[in-house]
Each structure stands twice: as structure tokens, then as C-alpha cells.
C-alpha positions in Angstrom: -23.7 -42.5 66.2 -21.1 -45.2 65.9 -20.1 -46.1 62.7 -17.6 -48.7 61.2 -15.5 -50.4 58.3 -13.8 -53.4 58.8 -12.9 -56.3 56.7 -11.4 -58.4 59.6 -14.3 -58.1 62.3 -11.5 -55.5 64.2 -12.6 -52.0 63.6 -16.1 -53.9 64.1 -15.3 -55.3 67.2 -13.7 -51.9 68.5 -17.1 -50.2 67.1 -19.4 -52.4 69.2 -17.4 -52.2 72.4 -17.7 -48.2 71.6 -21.3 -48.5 71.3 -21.7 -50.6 74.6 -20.0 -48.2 76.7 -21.7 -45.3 75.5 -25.5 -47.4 76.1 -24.1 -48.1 79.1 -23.8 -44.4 80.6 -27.1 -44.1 79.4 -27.0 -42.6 76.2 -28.6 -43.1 72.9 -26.4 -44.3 70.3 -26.7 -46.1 67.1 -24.1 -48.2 65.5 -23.9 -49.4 61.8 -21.4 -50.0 58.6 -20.5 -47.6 56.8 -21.9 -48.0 54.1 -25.2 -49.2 55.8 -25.5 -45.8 57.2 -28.5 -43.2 55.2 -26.2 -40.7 54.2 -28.1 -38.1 54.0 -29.3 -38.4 58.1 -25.2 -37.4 58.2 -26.1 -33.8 59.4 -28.7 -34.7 61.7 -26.3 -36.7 63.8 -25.4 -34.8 67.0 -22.3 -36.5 67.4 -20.4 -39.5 64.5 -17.4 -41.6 65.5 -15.9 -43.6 62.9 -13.8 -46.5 63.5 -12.2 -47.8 60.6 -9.1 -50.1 59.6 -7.6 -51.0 56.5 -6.9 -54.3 55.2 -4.6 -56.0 52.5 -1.8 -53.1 51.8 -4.0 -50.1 53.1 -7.2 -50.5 51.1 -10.5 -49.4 53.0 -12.8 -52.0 53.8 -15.7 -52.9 51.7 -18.1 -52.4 53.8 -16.9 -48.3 54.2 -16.6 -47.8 50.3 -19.7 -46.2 49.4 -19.6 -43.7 52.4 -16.1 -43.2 51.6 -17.1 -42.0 48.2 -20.1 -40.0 49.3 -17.7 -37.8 51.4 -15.1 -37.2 48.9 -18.4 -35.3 46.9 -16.7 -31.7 46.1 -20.6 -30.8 45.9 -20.8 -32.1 49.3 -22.7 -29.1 51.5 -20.2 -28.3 54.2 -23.2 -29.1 56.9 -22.7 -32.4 56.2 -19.1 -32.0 58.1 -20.2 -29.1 60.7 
């Protein structure tokens, strides 16, 4: 799973060249925002790569905040990171 924030289109960019390579050795991937991702699928993912820049004077992207959030969950069970 490929996932990405980006304001700019960069971190996007990088993301879908990520995503190509790894289709092109043959093996499944899925790629989406960050905040387009179902959270919840988080520990069913075998592998996650995040790509993400900031934008303006460090802020995270829009598109990244909700997951961002999500993560930061104290409650958060730790399989969601394992």
C-alpha cells in the first residue's frame, strides 16, 4: 500500500512512480491519499509506505490531515503500527 500527502502534486508524483515500480515487478499494490485511505483496513495492510511533503512553512498537507490525526489517537491499538 502506497500512500500520500501532497499539496504541490510532489509527494503525489513520487507516490505514483512508487506505485508503478512496484506493479511493475508484479506485485499488488494500492495507492491513495491519506486521508482517502479506510483507516481502519491500517492493520490489514501487509506492508504501508508513506510519502509525504509539507508545504507553506512545514504544515502537512490537507489531503494527509485526517490520517494524521487518526494516528496521533493515544487509544490507538498498537496493531495498528505492528
Amino acid at each position: 500500500t502506497v500512500l500520500y500527502g501532497s499539496e504541490t502534486g510532489n509527494a503525489e508524483e513520487q507516490a505514483k512512480s512508487l506505485y508503478a515500480d512496484i506493479k511493475a515487478r508484479g506485485l499488488n499494490a494500492t495507492l491513495a491519499t491519506l486521508n482517502d485511505f479506510e483507516f481502519e483496513d491500517l492493520p490489514n495492510q501487509g506492508t504501508v509506505m508513506v510519502v509525504i511533503s509539507t508545504c507553506g512553512q512545514g504544515e502537512f498537507p490537507a489531503n494527509s490531515h485526517k490520517f494524521w490525526k487518526q494516528l496521533q489517537d493515544p487509544t490507538l491499538p498498537m496493531s495498528y503500527l505492528d
